[in-house]
C-alpha positions as a Python dict, from the first residue, in 0.01 Angstrom:
ca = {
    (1, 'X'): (0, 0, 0),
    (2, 'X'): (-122, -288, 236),
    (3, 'X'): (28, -626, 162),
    (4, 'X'): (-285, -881, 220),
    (5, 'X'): (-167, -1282, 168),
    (6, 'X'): (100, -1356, -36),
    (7, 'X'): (305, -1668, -111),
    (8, 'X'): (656, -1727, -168),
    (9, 'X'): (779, -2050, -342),
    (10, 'X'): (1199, -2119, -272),
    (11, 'X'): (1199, -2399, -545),
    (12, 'X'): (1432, -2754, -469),
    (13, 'X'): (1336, -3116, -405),
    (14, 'X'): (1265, -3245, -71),
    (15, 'X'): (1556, -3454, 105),
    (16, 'X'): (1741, -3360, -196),
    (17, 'X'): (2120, -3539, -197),
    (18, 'X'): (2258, -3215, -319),
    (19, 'X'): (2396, -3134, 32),
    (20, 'X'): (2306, -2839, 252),
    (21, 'X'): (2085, -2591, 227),
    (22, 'X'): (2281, -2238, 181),
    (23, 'X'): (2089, -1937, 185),
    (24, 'X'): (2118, -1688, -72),
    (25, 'X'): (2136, -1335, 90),
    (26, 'X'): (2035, -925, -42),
    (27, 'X'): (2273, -689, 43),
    (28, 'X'): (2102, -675, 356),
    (29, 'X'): (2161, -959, 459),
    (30, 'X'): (1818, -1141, 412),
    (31, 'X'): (1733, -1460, 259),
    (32, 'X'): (1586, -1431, -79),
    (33, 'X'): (1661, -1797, -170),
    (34, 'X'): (1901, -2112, -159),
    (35, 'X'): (2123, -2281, -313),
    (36, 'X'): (2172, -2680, -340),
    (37, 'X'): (1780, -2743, -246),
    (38, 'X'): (1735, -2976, -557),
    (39, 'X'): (1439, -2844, -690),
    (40, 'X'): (1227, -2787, -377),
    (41, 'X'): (951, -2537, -393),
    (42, 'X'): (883, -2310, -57),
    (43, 'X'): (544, -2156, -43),
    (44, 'X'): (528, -1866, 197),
    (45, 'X'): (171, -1659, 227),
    (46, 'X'): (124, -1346, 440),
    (47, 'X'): (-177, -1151, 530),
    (48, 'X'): (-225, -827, 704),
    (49, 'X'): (-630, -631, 642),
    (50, 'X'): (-727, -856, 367),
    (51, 'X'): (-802, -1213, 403),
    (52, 'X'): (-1047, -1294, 123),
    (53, 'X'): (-855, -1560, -54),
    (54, 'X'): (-787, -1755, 235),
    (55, 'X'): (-1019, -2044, 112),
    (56, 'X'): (-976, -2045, -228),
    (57, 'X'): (-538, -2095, -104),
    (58, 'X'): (-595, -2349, 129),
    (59, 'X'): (-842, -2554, -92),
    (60, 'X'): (-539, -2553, -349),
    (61, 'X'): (-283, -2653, -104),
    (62, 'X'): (-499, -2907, 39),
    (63, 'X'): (-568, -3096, -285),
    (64, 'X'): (-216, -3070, -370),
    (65, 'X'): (-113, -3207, -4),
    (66, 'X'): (159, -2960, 80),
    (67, 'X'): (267, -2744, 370),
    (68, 'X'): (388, -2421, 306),
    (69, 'X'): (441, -2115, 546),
    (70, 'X'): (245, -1835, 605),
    (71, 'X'): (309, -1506, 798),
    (72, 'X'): (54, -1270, 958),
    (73, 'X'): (52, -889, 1164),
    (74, 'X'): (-92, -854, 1449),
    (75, 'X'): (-395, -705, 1355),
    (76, 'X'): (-492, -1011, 1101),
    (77, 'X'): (-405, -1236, 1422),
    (78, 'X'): (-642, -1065, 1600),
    (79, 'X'): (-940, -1005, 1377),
    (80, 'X'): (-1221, -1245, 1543),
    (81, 'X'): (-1299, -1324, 1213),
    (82, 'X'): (-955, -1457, 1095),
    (83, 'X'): (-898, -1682, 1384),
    (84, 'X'): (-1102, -2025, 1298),
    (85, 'X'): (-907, -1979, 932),
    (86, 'X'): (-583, -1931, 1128),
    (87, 'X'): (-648, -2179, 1370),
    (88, 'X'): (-703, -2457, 1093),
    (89, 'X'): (-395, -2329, 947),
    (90, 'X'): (-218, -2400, 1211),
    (91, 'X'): (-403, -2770, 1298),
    (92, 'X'): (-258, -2869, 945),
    (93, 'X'): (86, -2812, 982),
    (94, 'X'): (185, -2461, 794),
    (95, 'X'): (425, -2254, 951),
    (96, 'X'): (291, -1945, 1097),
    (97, 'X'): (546, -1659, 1171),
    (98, 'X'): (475, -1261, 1235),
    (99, 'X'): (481, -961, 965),
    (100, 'X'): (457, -703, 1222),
    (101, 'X'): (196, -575, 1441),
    (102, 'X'): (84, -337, 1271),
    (103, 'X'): (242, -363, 935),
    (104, 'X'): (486, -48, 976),
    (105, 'X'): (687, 79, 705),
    (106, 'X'): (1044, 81, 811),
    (107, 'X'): (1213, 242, 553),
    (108, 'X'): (1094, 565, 342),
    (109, 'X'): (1051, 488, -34),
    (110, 'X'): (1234, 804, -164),
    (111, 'X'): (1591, 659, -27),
    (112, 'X'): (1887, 538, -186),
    (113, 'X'): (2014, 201, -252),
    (114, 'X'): (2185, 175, 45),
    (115, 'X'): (1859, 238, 221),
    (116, 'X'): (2055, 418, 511),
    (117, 'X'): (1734, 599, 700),
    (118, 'X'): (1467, 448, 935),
    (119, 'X'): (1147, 581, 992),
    (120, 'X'): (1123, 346, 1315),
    (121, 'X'): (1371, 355, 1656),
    (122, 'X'): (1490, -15, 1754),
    (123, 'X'): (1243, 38, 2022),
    (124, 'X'): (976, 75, 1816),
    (125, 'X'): (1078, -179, 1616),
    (126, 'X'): (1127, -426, 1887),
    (127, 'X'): (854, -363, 2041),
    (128, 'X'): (610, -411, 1755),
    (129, 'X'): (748, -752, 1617),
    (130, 'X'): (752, -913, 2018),
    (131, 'X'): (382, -778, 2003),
    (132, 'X'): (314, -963, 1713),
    (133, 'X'): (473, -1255, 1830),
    (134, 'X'): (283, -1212, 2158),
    (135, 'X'): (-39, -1236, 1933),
    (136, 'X'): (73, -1595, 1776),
    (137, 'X'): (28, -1717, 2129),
    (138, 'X'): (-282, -1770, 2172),
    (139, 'X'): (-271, -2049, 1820),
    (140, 'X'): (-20, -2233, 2074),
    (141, 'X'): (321, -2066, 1862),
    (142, 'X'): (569, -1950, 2115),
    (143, 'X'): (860, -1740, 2027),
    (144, 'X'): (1076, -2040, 2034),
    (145, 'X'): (916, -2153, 1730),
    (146, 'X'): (970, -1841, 1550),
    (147, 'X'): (1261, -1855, 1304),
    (148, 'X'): (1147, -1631, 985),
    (149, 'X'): (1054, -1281, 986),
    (150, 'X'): (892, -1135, 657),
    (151, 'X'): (862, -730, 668),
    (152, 'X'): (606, -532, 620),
    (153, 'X'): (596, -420, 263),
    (154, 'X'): (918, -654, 218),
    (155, 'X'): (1121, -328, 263),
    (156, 'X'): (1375, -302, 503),
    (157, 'X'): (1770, -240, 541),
    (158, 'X'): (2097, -385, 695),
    (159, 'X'): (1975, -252, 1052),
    (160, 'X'): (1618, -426, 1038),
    (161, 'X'): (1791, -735, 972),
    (162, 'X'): (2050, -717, 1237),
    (163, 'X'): (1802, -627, 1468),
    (164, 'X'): (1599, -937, 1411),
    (165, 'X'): (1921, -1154, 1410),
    (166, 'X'): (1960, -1029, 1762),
    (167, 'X'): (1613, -1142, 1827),
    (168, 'X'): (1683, -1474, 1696),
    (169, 'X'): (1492, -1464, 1353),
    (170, 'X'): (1599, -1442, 1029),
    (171, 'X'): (1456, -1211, 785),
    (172, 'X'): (1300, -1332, 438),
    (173, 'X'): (1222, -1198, 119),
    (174, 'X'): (1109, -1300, -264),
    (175, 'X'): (1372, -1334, -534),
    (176, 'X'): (1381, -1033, -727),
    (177, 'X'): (1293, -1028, -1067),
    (178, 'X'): (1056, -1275, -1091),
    (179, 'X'): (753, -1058, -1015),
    (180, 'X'): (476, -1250, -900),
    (181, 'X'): (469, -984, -622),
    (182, 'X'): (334, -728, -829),
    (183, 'X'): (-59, -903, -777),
    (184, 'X'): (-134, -700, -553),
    (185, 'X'): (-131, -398, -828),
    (186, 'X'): (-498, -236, -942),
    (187, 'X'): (-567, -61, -1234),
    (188, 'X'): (-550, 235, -1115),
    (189, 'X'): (-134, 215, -1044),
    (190, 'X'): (104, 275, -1319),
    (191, 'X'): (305, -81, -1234),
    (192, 'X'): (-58, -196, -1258),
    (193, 'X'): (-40, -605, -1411),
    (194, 'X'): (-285, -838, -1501),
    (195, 'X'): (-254, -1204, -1382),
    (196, 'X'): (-198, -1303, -1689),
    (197, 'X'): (82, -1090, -1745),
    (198, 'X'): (223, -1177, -1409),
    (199, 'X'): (222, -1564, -1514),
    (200, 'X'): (377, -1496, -1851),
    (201, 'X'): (669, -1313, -1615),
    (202, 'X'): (697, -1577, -1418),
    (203, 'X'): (711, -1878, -1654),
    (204, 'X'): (934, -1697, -1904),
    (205, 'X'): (1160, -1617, -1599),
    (206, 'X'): (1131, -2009, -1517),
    (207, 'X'): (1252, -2124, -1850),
    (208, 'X'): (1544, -1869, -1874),
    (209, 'X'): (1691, -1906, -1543),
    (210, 'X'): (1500, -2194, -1375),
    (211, 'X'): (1291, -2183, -1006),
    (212, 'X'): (1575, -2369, -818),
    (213, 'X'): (1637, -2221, -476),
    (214, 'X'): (1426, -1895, -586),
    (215, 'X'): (1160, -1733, -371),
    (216, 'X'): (805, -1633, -518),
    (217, 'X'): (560, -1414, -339),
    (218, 'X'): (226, -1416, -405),
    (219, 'X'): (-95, -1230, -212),
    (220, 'X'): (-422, -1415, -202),
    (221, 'X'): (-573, -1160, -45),
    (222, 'X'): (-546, -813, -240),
    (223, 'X'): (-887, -646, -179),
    (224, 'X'): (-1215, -525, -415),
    (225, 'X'): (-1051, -329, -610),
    (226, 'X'): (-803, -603, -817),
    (227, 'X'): (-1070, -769, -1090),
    (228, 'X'): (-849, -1068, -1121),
    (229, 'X'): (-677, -1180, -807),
    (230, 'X'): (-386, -1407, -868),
    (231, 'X'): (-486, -1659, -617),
    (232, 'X'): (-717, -1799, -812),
    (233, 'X'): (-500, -1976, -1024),
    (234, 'X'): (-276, -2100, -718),
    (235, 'X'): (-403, -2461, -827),
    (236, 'X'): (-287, -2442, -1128),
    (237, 'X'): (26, -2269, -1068),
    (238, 'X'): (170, -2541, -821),
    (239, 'X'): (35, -2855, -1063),
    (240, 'X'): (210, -2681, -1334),
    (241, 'X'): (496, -2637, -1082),
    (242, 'X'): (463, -3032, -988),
    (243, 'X'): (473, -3072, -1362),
    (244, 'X'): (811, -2931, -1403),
    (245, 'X'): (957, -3130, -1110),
    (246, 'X'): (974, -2897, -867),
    (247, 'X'): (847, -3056, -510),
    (248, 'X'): (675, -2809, -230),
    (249, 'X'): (730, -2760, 138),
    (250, 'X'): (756, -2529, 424),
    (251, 'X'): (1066, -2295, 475),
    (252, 'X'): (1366, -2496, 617),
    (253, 'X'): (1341, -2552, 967),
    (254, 'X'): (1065, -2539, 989),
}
């Protein structure tokens, strides 16, 4: 499975006077929301081979006027035909962090909870997120300005995000549960859903528990083979968002 652009949204208000920002942390230690953000919504967007929805995205966020953060491999940094998109993305004030080189899968998917095997050395691992951040270069991003670290796949364990921590990033994931993730399904998968299905998740998951501090993920770019890419309805989904009094931004500190 190749992740493509996605979007997370850590909901709050901006300047809220609820106090400081405390992360919310997996049992691996990565961010998957916050706590006293006041109803502030964080859109996050990652891409990796496919890069389709790019437009349709940035139209939306550009009508809405927000800034949200988006994370890219290697490769996609690289692709000569990625870089005027990536370069404007940049121009108007997104964050832009790295996803891995070359989108490696850390983990096997057979494991246990506990996640306790690696399919990568430190080495290897090292070595392929300072080559992505090596690629963010030339956009003018330095590794001083890198603070979050999505995974590939957003799978990972307690050692991927130690080792990051001791490169000076944090790691971040979606909420669980919420399941906007799941657009990058086609119908040929069994956890195949529609986008209509993955809004009626989402908005029934809204009214039971509320978007406050949570973290949606979202890919605008999934490929030929999903007929109705969730992207599409990005407008929508933030001005119903808006609606509900929920204010967007980029991650914090950002």
């Amino acid at each position: 499975m190749c992740y493509a652009l996605f979007l997370i949204l850590i909901c709050g208000c901006n300047g809220a006077a609820t106090g400081e920002r405390e992360p919310v942390k997996d049992r691996f230690g990565a961010v998957t929301g916050f706590r006293n953000t006041g109803k502030e919504v964080y859109l996050l967007f990652s891409a990796h081979e496919y890069f389709e929805g790019v437009d349709i995205v940035l139209d939306a966020l550009d009508r809405h006027d927000v800034k949200v953060s988006f994370f890219f491999t290697g490769d996609c940094l690289r692709d000569p035909g990625n870089k005027e998109t990536i370069s404007l993305i940049i121009n108007r004030g997104h964050y832009v962090g790295p996803h891995s080189d070359a989108h490696l899968l850390y983990v096997p998917w057979d494991v246990g909870p506990e996640r306790d095997s690696l399919l990568v050395t430190r080495e290897e691992f090292e070595g392929d997120l300072l080559e992505n951040i090596r690629a963010l270069k030339p956009y003018g991003t330095g590794r001083q300005d890198v603070k979050w670290f999505l995974p590939p796949y957003e799978w990972y364990n307690r050692e991927i995000v130690e080792w990051t921590g001791e490169l000076g990033m944090m790691v971040v994931n979606f909420t669980p549960g919420i399941g906007t993730n799941a657009d990058y399904t086609t119908p040929e998968m069994d956890n195949y859903r529609t986008s209509a299905e993955i809004m009626e998740r989402l908005w029934d998951y809204e009214a039971e528990n509320g978007l406050d501090g949570k973290i949606l993920l979202i890919h605008p770019g999934v490929g030929p083979d999903r007929p109705d890419p969730l992207y599409v309805h990005l407008y929508d989904i933030i001005g119903d968002l808006k609606q509900k009094g929920y204010h967007i931004s980029s991650l914090p500190g950002n």
